[in-house]
N, C-alpha and C positions, 0 to 999 in steps of 0.2 A: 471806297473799296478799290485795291487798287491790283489788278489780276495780271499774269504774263505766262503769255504761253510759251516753251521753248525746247530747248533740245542741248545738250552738254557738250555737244561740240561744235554746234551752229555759231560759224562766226556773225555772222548778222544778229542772232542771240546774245551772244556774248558782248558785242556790240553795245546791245542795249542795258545787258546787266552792268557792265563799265560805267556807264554814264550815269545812270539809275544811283549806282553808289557813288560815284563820283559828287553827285549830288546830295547826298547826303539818306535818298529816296527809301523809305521801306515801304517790300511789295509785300499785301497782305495775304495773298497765295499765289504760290505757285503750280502752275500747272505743266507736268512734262511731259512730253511731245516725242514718242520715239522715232525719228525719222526715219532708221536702216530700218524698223519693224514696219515702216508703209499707216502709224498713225497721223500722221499728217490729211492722208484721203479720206478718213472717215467724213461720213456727213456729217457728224457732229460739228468736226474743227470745220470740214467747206465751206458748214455754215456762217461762221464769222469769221474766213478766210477764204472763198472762192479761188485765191492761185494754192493751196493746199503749200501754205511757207510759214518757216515759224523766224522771227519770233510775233505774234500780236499782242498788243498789252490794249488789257479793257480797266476803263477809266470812269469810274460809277454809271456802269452798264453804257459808257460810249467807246467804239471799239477802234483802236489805231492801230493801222499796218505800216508795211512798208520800216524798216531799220531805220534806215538814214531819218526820214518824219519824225520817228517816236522819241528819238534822240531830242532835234529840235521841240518838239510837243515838251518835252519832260523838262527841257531847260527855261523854257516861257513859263508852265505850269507851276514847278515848283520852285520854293523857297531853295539855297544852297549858291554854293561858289556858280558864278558865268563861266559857260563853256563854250557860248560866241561871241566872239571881240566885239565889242563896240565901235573899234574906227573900222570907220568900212571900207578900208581896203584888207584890213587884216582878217574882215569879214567876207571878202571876195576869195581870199586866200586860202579859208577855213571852207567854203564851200565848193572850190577849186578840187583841193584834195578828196570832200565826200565825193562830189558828181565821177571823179576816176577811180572812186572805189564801187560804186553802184555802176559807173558803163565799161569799165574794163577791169577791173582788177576781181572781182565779184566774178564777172560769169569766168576767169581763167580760173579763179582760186576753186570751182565747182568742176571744173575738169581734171585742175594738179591734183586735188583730194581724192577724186573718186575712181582717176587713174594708179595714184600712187600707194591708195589704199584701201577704199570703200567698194572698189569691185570685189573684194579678195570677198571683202564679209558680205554683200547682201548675195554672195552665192553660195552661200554655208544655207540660205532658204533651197527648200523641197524646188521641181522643176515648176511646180503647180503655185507654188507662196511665189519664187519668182517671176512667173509671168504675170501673175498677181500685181504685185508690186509696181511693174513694167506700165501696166495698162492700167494702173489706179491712178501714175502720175498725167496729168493736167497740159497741154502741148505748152502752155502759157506760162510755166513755173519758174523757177531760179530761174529759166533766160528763155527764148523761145526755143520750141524743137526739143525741152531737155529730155522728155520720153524717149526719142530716138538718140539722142545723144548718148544718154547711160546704155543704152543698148548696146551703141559702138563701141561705147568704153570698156564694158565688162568683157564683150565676147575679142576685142582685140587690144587691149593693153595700150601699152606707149606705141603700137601699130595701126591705130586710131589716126581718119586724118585730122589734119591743124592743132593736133598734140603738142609738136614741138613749138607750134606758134605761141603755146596759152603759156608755157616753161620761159618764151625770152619774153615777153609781154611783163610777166611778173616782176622778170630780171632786172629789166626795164625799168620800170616800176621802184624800185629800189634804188637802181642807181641814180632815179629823181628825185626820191628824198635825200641821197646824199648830197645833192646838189644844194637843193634847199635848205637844208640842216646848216651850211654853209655863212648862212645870213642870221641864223636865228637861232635860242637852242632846241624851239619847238617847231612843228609845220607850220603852223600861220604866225607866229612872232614872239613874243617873249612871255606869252604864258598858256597854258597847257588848255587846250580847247575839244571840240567835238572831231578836229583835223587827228589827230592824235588817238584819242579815241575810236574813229573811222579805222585808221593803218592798224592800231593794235593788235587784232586778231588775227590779220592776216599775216602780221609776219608770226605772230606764238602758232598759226596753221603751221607754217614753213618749222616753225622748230620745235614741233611735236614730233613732225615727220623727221627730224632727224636730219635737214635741211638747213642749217640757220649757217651753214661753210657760205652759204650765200652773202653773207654781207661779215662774219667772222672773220677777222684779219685782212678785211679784201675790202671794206665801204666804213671805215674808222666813226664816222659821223652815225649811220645807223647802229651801227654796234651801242655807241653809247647812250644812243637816244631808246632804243629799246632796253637795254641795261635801268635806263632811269625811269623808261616805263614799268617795267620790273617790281622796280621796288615800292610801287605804289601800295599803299596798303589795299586796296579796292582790288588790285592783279589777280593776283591769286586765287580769291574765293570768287569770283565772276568769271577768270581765261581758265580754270587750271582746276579749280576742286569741284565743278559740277558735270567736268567730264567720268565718265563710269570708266573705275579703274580696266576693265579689257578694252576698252575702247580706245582707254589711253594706248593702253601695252600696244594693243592694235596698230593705232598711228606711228606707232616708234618703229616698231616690227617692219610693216612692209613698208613705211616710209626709208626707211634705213637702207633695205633693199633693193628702192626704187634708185636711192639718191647716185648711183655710179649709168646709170642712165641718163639722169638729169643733168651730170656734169658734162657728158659726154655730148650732149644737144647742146650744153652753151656753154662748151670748149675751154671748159675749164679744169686746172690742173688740184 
């Protein structure tokens, strides 16, 4: 039996639905996880998630956390294409790109989001549901402090401090796959691995929001590399159709209205 807990617009979710099909994987249920509704804190999920994060996938009642693991987990475990290289530098390479998506591109992409969009909506909750909310989240969660972090985020916008750092950190971040893309036509070498799978959500995050002028006509190499991510068959129904269509609209909406802001931090035309 093969269980996954998640959420429709969890890139770390999404993360794992990617690879899961990539492999060829069927999950025998699903279980979803409303994160802007504050189900994440129930005891129920604490109980077989103590940082109160989704996505967990339980694997004949044994329980895996942690994204980047499950991934790995899933490629050992099951039968399907490899999605860690075998020469091990290509395997250095491939684990290179996770570990800067789990220590920097992760806790920015939790700040771009929830600046650029997910303040708007969890304060559409009562003053009572959101302080609720506030004090249900766990100091230890998507990154430390994130309790007090969403606090600052909601009650002051892109006037939040180290905002503008988490916007060029990402920018960053892209312009090093361009770099890379350079040598290869995937992140770790010439065939499509768990490196690829890691970036993928984060940049479909950036161009839900209405974002993707970020590497559009401006980083030629990521453009096509996410273009050919695209087209995977697996894309779609794991980045893109288990998000709930207001949520989509959502992302579009005040991503949209963020994005002349964000140019504006990383001085672009």
């Amino acid at each position: 039996m093969l269980e996954l807990y998640h959420h429709g617009s969890s890139v770390c979710a999404a993360k794992v639905r990617f690879a899961l099909a990539e492999k060829g994987v069927e999950v025998d249920r699903f279980h979803y996880v409303d994160i802007l509704a504050g189900e994440q804190f129930t005891p129920e999920y604490r109980a077989i998630n103590p940082r109160a994060v989704v996505p967990t996938l339980v694997h004949d009642g044994r329980v895996v956390t942690e994204s980047t693991l499950i991934c790995e987990y899933a490629d050992e475990m099951f039968a399907g294409p490899a999605l860690v290289p075998s020469d091990p530098y290509e395997r250095y390479l491939m684990r290179s790109w996770t570990k800067v998506v789990d220590e920097l591109l992760h806790p920015a992409c939790a700040d771009v989001t929830y600046v650029s969009c997910h303040r708007h909506i969890v304060t559409r909750l009562s003053p009572e549901k959101l302080e609720e909310f506030f004090a249900s989240t766990p100091e230890q969660s998507v990154k430390g402090a994130w309790r007090e972090r969403k606090r600052e985020l909601v009650a002051l916008g892109f006037d939040a401090p180290d905002i503008d750092a988490k916007f060029r950190l990402y920018h960053r971040q892209l312009q090093a796959m361009e770099t890379a893309l350079a040598d290869s036509p995937w992140l770790a070498g010439d065939r499509f691995t768990l490196a690829d799978i890691a970036l993928a959500p984060y940049l479909n995050r950036l161009d839900m929001l209405g974002m993707d002028g970020l590497w559009t006509d401006r980083l030629p190499r990521v453009e096509d590399w996410f273009n050919r991510i695209r087209e995977r068959p697996a894309f779609r129904p794991n980045l893109l159709d288990w998000c709930p269509d207001d949520l989509t609209r959502d992302l579009h909406e005040y991503g949209t209205q963020s994005w002349p802001q964000v140019m504006e931090i990383l001085g672009l035309q």
